[in-house]
MARMARVEX-755967 format. One record per residue (C-alpha): residue number from 0; residue in three letters; x, y, z. Coordinates in Angstrom, 1 decimal, padded with zeros to 4 digits. Each point is the difference from the previous one (the first is absolute). Last residue first. Example, Ala and Ser with C-alpha at 12.3 -4.5 7.8 and 13.67 -1.06 7.14 Angstrom:
MARMARVEX-755967
n	res	c1	c2	c3
1	SER	013.7	-001.1	007.1
0	ALA	-001.4	-003.4	000.7
END
This chain:
MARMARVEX-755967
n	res	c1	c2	c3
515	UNK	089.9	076.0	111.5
514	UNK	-002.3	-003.0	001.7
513	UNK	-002.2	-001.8	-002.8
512	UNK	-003.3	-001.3	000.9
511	UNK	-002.2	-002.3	-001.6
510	UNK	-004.0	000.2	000.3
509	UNK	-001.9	-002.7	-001.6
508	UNK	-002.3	000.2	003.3
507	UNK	-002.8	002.3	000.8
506	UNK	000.2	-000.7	003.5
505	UNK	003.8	000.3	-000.1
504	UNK	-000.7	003.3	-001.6
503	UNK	-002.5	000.9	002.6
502	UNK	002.1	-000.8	002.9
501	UNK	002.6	002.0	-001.4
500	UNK	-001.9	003.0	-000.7
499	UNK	-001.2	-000.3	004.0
498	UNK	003.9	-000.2	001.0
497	UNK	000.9	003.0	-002.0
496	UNK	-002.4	001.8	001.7
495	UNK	-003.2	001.7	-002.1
494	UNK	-000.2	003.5	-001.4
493	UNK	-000.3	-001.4	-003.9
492	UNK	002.7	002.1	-001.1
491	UNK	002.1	-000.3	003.3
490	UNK	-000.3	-004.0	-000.5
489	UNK	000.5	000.4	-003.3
488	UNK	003.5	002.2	000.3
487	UNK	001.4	-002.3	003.5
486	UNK	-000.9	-003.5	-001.9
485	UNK	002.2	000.8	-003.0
484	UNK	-001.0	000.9	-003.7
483	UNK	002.0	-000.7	-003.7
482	UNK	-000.9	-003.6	000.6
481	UNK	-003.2	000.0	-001.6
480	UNK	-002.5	-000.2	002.8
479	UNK	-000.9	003.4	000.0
478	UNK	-002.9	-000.3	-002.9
477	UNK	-001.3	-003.0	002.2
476	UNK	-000.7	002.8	002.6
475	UNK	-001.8	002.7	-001.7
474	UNK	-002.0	-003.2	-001.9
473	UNK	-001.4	-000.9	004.0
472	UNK	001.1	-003.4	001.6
471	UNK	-002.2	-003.4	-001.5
470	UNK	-000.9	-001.9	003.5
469	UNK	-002.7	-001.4	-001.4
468	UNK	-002.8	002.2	002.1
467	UNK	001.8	003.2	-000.6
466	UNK	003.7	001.5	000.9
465	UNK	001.3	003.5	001.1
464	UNK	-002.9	000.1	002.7
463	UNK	000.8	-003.2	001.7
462	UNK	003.9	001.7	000.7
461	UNK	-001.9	002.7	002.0
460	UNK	-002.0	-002.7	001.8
459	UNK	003.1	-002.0	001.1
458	UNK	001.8	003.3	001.0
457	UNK	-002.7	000.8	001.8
456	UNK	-000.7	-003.4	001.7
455	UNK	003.9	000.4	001.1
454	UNK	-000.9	003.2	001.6
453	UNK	-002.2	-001.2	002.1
452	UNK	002.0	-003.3	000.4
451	UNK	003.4	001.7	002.3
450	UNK	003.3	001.6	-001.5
449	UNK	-000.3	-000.2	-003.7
448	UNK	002.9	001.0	-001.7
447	UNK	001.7	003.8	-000.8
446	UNK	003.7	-001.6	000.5
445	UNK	-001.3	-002.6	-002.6
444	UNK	-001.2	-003.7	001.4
443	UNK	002.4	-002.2	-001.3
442	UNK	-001.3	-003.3	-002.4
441	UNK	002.3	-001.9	-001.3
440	UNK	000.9	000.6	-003.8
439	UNK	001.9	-002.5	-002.5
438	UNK	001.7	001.3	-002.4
437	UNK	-000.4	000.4	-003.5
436	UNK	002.4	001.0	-002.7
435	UNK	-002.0	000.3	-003.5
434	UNK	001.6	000.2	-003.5
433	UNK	-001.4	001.9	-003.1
432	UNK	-001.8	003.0	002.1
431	UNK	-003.0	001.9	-001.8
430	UNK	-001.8	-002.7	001.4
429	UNK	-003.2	-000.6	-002.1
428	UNK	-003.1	000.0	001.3
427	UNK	-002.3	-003.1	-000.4
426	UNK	-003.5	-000.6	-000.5
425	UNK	-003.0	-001.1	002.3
424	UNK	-000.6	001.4	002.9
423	UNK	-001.9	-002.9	001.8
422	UNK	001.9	-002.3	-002.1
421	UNK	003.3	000.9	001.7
420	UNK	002.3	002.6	-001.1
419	UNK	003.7	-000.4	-000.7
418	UNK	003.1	001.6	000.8
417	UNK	-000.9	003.2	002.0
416	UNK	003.1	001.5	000.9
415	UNK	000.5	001.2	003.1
414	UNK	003.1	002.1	000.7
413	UNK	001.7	000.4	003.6
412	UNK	002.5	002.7	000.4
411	UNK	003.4	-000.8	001.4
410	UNK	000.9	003.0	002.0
409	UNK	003.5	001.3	000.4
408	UNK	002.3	000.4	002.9
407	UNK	002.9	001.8	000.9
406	UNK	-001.0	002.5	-002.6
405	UNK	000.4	002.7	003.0
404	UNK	-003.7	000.5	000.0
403	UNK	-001.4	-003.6	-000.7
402	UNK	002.3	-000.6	002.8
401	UNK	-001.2	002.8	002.4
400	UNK	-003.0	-001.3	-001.1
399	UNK	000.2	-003.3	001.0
398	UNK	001.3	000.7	003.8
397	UNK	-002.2	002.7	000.9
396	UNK	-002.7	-002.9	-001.3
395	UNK	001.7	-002.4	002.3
394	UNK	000.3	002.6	003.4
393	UNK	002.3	-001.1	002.7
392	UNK	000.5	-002.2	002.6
391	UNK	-003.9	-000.3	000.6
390	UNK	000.2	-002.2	-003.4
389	UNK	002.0	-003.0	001.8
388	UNK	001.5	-001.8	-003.1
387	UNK	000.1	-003.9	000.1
386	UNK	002.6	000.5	-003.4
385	UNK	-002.4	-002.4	-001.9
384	UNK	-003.4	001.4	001.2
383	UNK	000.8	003.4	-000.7
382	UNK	001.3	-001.1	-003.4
381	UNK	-003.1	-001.5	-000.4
380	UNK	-002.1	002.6	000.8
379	UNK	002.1	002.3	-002.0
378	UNK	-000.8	-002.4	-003.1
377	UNK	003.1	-002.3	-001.0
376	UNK	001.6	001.0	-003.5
375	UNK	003.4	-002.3	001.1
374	UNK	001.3	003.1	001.5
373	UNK	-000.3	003.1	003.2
372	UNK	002.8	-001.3	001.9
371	UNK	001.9	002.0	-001.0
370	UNK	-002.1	003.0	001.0
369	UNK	000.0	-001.2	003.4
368	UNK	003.7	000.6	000.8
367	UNK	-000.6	003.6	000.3
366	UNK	-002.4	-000.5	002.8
365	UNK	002.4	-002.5	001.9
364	UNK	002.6	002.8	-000.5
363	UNK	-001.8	002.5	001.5
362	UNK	-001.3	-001.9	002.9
361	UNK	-002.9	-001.2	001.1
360	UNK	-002.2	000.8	002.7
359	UNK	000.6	003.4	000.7
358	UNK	-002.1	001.5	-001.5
357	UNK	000.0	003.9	000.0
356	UNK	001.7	000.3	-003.0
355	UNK	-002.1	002.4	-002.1
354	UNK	-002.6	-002.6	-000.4
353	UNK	001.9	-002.8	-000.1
352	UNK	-000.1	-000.3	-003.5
351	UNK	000.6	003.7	-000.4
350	UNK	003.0	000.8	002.1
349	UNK	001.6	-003.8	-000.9
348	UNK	-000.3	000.8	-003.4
347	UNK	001.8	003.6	000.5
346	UNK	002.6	-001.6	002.1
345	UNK	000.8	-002.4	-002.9
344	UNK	000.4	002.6	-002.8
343	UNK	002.2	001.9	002.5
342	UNK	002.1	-003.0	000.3
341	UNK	000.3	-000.2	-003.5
340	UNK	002.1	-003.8	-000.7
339	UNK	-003.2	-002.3	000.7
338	UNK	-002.5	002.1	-001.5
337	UNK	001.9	000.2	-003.0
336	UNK	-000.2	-003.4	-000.9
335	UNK	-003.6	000.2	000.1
334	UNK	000.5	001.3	-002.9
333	UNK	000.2	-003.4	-001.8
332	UNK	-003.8	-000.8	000.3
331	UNK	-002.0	-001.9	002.6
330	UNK	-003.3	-001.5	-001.6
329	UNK	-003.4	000.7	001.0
328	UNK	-003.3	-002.0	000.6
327	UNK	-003.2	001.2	001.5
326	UNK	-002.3	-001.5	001.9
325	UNK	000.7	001.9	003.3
324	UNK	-001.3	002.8	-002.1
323	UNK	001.1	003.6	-000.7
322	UNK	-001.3	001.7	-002.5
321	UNK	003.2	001.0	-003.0
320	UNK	002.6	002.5	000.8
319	UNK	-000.2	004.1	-001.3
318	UNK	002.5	002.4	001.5
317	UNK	-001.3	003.9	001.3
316	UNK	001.8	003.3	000.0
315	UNK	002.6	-000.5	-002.8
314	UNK	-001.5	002.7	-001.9
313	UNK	-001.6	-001.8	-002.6
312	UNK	-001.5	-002.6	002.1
311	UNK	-001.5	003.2	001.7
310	UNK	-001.9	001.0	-003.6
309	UNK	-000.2	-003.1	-000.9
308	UNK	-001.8	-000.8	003.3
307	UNK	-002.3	003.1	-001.3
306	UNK	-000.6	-001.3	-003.0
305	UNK	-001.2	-003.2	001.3
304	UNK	-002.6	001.3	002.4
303	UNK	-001.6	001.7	-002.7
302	UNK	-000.1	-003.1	-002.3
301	UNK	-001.8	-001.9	003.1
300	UNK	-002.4	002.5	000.7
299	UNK	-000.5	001.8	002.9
298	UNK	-001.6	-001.1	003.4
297	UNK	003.0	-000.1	002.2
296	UNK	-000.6	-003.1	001.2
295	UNK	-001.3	-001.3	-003.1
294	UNK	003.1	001.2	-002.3
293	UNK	002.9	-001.0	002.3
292	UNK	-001.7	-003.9	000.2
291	UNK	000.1	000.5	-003.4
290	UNK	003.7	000.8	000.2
289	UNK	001.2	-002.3	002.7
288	UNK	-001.0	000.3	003.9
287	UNK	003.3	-001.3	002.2
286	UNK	002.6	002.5	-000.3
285	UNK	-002.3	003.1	001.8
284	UNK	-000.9	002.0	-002.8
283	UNK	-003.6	000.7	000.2
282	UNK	001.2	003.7	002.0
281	UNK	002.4	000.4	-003.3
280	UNK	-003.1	-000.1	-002.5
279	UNK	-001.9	002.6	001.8
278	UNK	002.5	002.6	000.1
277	UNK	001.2	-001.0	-003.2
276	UNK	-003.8	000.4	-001.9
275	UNK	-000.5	003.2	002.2
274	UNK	003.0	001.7	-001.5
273	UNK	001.3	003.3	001.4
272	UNK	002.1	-001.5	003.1
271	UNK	001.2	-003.2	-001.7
270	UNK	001.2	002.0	-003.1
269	UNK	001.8	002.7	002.0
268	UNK	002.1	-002.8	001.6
267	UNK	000.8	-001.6	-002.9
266	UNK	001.3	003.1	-001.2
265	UNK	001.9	000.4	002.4
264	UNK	001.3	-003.0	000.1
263	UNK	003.2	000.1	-002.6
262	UNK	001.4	003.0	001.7
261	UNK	-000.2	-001.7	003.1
260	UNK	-002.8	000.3	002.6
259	UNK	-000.1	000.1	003.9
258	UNK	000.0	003.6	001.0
257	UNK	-002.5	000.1	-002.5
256	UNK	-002.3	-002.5	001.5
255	UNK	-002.5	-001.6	-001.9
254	UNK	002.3	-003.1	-001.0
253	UNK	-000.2	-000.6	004.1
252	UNK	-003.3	-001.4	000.2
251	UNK	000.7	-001.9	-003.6
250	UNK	002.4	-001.6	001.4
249	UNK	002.1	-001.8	-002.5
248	UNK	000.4	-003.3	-001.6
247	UNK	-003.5	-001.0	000.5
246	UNK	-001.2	-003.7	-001.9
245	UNK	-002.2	000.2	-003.1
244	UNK	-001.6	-003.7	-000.1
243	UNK	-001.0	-001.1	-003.6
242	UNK	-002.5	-002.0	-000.6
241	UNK	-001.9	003.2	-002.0
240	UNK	002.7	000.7	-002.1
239	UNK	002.8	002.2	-000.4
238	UNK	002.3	000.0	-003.1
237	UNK	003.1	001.7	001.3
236	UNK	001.0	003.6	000.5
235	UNK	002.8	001.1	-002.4
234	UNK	003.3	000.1	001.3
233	UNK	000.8	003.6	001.4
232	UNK	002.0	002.4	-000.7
231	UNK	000.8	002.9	002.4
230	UNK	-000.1	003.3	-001.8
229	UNK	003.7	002.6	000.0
228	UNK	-000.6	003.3	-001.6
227	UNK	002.2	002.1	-002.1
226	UNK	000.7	003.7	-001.2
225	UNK	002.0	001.6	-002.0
224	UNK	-000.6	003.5	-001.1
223	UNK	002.4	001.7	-002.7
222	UNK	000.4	004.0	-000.4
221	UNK	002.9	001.0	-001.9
220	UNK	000.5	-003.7	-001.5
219	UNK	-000.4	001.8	-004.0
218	UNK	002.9	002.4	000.4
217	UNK	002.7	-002.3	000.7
216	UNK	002.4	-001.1	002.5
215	UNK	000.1	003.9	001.6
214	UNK	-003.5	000.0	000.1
213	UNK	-000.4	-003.6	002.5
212	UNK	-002.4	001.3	002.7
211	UNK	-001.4	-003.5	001.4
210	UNK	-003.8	000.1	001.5
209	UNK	000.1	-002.3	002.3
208	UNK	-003.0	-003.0	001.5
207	UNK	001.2	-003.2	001.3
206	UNK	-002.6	-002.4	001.5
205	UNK	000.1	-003.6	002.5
204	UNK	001.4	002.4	002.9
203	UNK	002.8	-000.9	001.8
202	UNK	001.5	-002.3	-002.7
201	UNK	-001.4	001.8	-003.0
200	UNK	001.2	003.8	001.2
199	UNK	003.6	-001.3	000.9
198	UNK	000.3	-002.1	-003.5
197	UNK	-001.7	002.5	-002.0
196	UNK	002.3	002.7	001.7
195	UNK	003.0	-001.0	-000.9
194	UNK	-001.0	-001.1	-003.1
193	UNK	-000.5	003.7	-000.8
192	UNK	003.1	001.4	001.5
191	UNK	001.8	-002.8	-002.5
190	UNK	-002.2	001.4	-002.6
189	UNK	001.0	003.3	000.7
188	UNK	004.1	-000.4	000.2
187	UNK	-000.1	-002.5	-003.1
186	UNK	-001.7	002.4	-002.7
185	UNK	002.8	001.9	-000.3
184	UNK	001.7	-003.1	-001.6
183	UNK	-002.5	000.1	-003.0
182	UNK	-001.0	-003.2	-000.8
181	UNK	-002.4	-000.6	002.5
180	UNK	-002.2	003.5	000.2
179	UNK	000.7	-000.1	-004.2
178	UNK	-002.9	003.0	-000.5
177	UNK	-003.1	-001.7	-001.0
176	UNK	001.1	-003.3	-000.9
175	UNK	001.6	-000.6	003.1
174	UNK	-002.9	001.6	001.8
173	UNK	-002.4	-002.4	-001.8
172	UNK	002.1	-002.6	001.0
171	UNK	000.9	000.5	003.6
170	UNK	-003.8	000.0	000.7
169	UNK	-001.4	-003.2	-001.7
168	UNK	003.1	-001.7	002.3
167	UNK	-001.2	001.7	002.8
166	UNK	-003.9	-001.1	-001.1
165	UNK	001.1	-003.4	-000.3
164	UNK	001.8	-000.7	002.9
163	UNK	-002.9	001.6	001.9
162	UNK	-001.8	-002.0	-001.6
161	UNK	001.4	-003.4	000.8
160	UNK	000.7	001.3	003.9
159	UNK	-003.2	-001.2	001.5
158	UNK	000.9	-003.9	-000.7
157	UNK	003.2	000.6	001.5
156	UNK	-000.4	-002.6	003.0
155	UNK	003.3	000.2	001.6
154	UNK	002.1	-003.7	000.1
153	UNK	003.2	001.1	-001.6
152	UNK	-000.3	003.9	001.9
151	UNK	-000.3	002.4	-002.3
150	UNK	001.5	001.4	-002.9
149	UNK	-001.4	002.9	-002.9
148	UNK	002.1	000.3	-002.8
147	UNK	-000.4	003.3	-003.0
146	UNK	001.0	-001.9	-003.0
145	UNK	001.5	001.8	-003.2
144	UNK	000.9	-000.4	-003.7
143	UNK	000.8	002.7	-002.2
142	UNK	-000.5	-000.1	-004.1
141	UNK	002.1	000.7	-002.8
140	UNK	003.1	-001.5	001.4
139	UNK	001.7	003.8	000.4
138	UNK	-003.2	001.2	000.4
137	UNK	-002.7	002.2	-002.3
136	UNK	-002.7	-001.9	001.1
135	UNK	-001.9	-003.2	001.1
134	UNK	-000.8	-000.8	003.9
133	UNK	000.5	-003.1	000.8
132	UNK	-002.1	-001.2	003.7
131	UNK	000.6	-002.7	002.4
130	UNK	-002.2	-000.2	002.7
129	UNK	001.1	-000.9	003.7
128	UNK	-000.4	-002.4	002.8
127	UNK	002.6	-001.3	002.0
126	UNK	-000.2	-002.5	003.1
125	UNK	003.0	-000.1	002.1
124	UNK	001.7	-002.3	002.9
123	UNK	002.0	-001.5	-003.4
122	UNK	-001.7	000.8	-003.0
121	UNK	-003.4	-000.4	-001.2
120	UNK	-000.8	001.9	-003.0
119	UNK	-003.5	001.0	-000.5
118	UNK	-000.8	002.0	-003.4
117	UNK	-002.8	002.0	-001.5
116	UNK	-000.4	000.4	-003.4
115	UNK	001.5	003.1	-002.1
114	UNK	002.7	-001.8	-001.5
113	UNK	-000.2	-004.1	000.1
112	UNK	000.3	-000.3	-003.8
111	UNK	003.4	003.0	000.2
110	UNK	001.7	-003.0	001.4
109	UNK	000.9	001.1	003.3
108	UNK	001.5	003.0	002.3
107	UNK	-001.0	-001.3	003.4
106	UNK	000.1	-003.9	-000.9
105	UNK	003.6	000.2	-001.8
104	UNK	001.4	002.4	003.4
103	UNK	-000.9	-002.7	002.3
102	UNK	002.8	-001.6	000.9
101	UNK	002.3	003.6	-000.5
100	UNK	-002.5	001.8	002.3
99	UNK	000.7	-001.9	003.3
98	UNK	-002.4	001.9	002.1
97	UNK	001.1	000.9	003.5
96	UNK	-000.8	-002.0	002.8
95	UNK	001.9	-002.8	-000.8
94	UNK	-000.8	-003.9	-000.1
93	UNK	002.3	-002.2	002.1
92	UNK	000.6	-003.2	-001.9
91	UNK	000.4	002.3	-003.1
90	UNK	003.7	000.4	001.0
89	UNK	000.6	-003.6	-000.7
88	UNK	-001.1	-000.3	-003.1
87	UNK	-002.4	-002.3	-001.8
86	UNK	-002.1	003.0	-001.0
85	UNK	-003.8	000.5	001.2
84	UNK	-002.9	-000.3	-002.7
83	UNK	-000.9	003.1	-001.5
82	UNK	-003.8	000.2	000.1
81	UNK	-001.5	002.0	-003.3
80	UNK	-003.6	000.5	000.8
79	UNK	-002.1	001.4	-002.8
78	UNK	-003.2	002.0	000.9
77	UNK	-002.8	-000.8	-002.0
76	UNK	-002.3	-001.5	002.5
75	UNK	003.0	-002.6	000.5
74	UNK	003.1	-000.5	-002.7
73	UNK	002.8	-002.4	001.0
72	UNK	003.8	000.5	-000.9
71	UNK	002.2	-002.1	002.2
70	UNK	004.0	000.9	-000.5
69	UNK	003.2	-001.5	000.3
68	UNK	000.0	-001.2	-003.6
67	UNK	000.7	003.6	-001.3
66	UNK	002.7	000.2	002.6
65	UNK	001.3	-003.2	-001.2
64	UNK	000.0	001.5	-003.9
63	UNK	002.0	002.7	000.9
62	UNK	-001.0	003.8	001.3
61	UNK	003.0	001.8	001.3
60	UNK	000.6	002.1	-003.2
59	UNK	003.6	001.6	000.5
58	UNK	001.4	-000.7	-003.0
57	UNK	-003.7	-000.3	-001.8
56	UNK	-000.9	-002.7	-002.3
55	UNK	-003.5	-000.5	002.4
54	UNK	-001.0	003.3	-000.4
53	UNK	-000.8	-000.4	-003.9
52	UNK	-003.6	-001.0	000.6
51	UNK	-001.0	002.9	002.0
50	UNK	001.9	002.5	-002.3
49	UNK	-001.6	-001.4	-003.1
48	UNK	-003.4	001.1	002.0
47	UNK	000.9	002.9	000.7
46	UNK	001.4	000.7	-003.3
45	UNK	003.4	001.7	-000.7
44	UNK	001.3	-003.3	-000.8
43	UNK	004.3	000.2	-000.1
42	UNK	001.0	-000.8	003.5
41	UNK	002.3	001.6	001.7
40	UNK	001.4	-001.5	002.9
39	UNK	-001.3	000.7	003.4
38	UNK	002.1	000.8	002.9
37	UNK	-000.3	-001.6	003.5
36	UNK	-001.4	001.3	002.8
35	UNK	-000.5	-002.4	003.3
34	UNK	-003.6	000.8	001.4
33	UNK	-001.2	000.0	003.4
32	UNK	-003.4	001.8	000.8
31	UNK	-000.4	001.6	003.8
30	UNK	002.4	002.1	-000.7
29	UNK	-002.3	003.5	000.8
28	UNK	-003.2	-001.2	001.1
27	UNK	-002.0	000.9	-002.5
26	UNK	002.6	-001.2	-003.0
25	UNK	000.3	002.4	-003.0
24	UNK	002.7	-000.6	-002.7
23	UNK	-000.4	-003.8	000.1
22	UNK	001.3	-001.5	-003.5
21	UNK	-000.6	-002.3	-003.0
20	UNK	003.0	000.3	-003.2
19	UNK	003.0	002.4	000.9
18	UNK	-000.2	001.3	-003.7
17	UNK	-003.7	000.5	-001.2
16	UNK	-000.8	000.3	003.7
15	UNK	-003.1	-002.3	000.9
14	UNK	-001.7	001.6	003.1
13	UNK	-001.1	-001.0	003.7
12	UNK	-001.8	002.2	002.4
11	UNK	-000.2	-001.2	003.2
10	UNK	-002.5	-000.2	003.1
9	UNK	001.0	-002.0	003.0
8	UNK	-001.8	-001.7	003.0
7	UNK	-003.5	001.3	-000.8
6	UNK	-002.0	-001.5	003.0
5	UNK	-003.3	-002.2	-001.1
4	UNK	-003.1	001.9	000.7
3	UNK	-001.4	001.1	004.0
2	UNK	000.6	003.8	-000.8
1	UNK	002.0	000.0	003.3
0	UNK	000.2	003.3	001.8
END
């Protein structure tokens, strides 16, 4: 059974000996640290502290000032990340499977200022996380210094593994302080038997649960429980509005099915059963309608409806992408990059643009060669016109927002800002921006535009209601037109096409725009 979180690929305890300096007496697997011994001198401090700044006049001391330089320290949501940058010789052209503990041995046993905070060091196919911790006492240095190592993969996702770090590390103190687990050499056969078993029981299973029997170490670890629990983590959900578009990333149909659910989904899966406000909200969810579109056809208010596309936004079940528009303008970004060397990247867009590949009209790598030529902030309907595209080979808004998706593309948002008012209105608003970028707009009808003169009088009249007799647009409106609002949020705010607002604006006049 796969728990589904990042694979523990070794487990280690590592130590500062007062004479043989930082070593590995525990490695789960067996060997799978390398280290080269080498004696430590004796040094005079008795301090843990003096210790840590006296290793570098060592004998056998392999830290030196290059090694020191050979490192990148960053700290990110408090978590520092030591990166040890690869060595100019030859035999680190092909990187090892086992860890090379002598590189790496200054970052694992540190400056007591980094001790008990949690660590990544990246070193060769391996990413390390640990926490450092100095227990004070009656020791031959006066205190004793430890690091219980967790390593994955170099490119895992260890997010989940922070407090678990933590909490082992929280662990092994307070039973070395309570009866010497780590400094007493019994200790080592039942905490080896112990990580043993944390690494089987968290890579099959995501939990580890024991109750260790240690009365012939000491007295007061007769009877102690451990027990931990692997949680996803996940970003937190962005800032929804009511322009934006949440697209599916899962079936829903088949979320509800146990035989089909992870141990992340379930859940999910219970939520969408037992709440009416999910059922509802995921039937309204078909790509195309955006969230106050969401909230009318479902007939529930618009803050309700929000939470709950947190709530699957959250969980990875759903992405958000702005309305789409064949007046729209986006710009091609550097991922796209990776769309042209993942060729399961590229079959997956050519699944969903073509609507799951049954087109065969154009071919994969004419699709993929699109997106580049998605530039010059042209409008989709000019970029349609421009590359003489036949739409019935595949699907243009599949297209965008499999883009918008991917980051392939993004959307340049359209700003009005109202500049000046004529006499009629009298007064003047102040831009809130100091230097304007206009450019010109041609009219596109929108991907929602008017398709015969019925509804083109409705739009017409609809528009008439938003503005009186002189032309002067409502306050709710002028308010917007301050540069810090685009087209897409007043048009959905106002519940009129983007193409109608336009029309009024232009009609209003004194109207700059600024694409960003």
């Amino acid at each position: 059974m796969d728990s589904g979180f990042p694979e523990i690929k070794v487990m280690f305890l590592a130590q500062f000996h007062p004479d043989l300096g930082p070593i590995v007496p525990i490695s789960v697997p067996e060997d799978a640290v390398e280290i080269e011994q080498k004696a430590y001198s004796e040094m005079g401090s008795a301090r843990g502290d003096d210790l840590q700044s006296e290793e570098g006049k060592g004998e056998g001391n392999t830290t030196t000032p290059s090694d020191t330089h050979s490192r990148l320290i960053s700290e990110q949501d408090g978590v520092v990340h030591l990166i040890k940058r690869p060595s100019e010789s030859k035999d680190s052209e092909v990187a090892s499977d086992k860890i090379d503990f002598n590189s790496i041995q200054t970052l694992v046993i540190p400056k007591l200022t980094l001790f008990e905070r949690l660590i990544t060091v990246h070193t060769g196919k391996h990413k390390v996380i640990c926490y450092p911790i100095a227990v004070e006492g009656a020791y031959q240095r006066n205190v004793f210094i430890f690091n219980m190592c967790f390593a994955f993969d170099i490119d895992a996702e260890t997010k989940c593994y922070g407090p678990v770090v933590k909490r082992v590390g929280g662990l092994l103190k307070e039973l070395e302080i309570g009866g010497n687990l780590l400094s007493n050499p019994a200790g080592q056969r039942p905490l080896r038997r112990m990580m043993q078993q944390m690494v089987f029981k968290l890579n099959m299973h995501g939990e580890y649960q024991i109750e260790l029997d240690m009365r012939s170490i000491s007295t007061s670890l007769a009877a102690t429980g451990v027990s931990i629990k692997l949680f996803p983590v996940y970003e937190s959900p962005t800032e929804i509005k009511a322009y934006h578009v949440p697209v599916r990333i899962i079936d829903f149909g088949l979320a509800r099915l146990k035989s089909a659910q992870t141990l992340y989904q379930t859940q999910l899966a219970d939520d969408i059963i037992w709440d009416l406000v999910l059922e509802r909200v995921t039937q309204c969810i078909d790509n195309v309608n955006h969230v106050a579109m969401i909230a009318q056809l479902a007939q529930i208010r618009e803050e309700t409806v929000v939470l709950a596309l947190k709530h699957l936004d959250y969980y990875g079940c759903i992405g958000l992408v702005d309305i789409f528009q064949f007046s729209n303008i986006y710009e091609v970004q550097y991922q796209t990059m990776g769309l042209f060397e993942n060729a399961w990247l590229q079959r997956e867009c050519y699944s969903y643009v073509t609507k799951d590949g049954q087109a065969g009209d154009i071919s994969m790598e004419e699709l993929i060669g699109l997106y580049a030529t998605v530039r010059d902030r042209r409008s989709v309907a000019e970029w349609i016109i421009e590359n003489k595209l036949d739409l019935k080979r595949f699907d243009v808004r599949r297209f965008v927002v499999f883009g918008v998706m991917r980051s392939f593309l993004r959307r340049v948002y359209c700003y009005p800002i109202l500049r000046a008012v004529s006499a009629a209105g009298g007064g003047e608003i102040p831009s809130t921006i100091d230097e304007l970028g206009t450019t010109p707009r041609d009219s596109v009808e929108s991907g929602r535009g008017v398709e015969n003169k019925s509804e083109a009088d409705e739009e017409a009249e609809s528009a008439a209601e938003m503005t009186n007799q002189d032309g002067v647009l409502e306050p709710r409106i002028l308010s917007m037109l301050d540069g810090t609002h685009h087209l897409d949020e007043i048009s959905v705010i106002i519940d009129k096409d983007t193409l109608a607002l336009y029309e009024m604006l232009e009609a209003r006049g004194g109207v700059e725009y600024l694409y960003l």
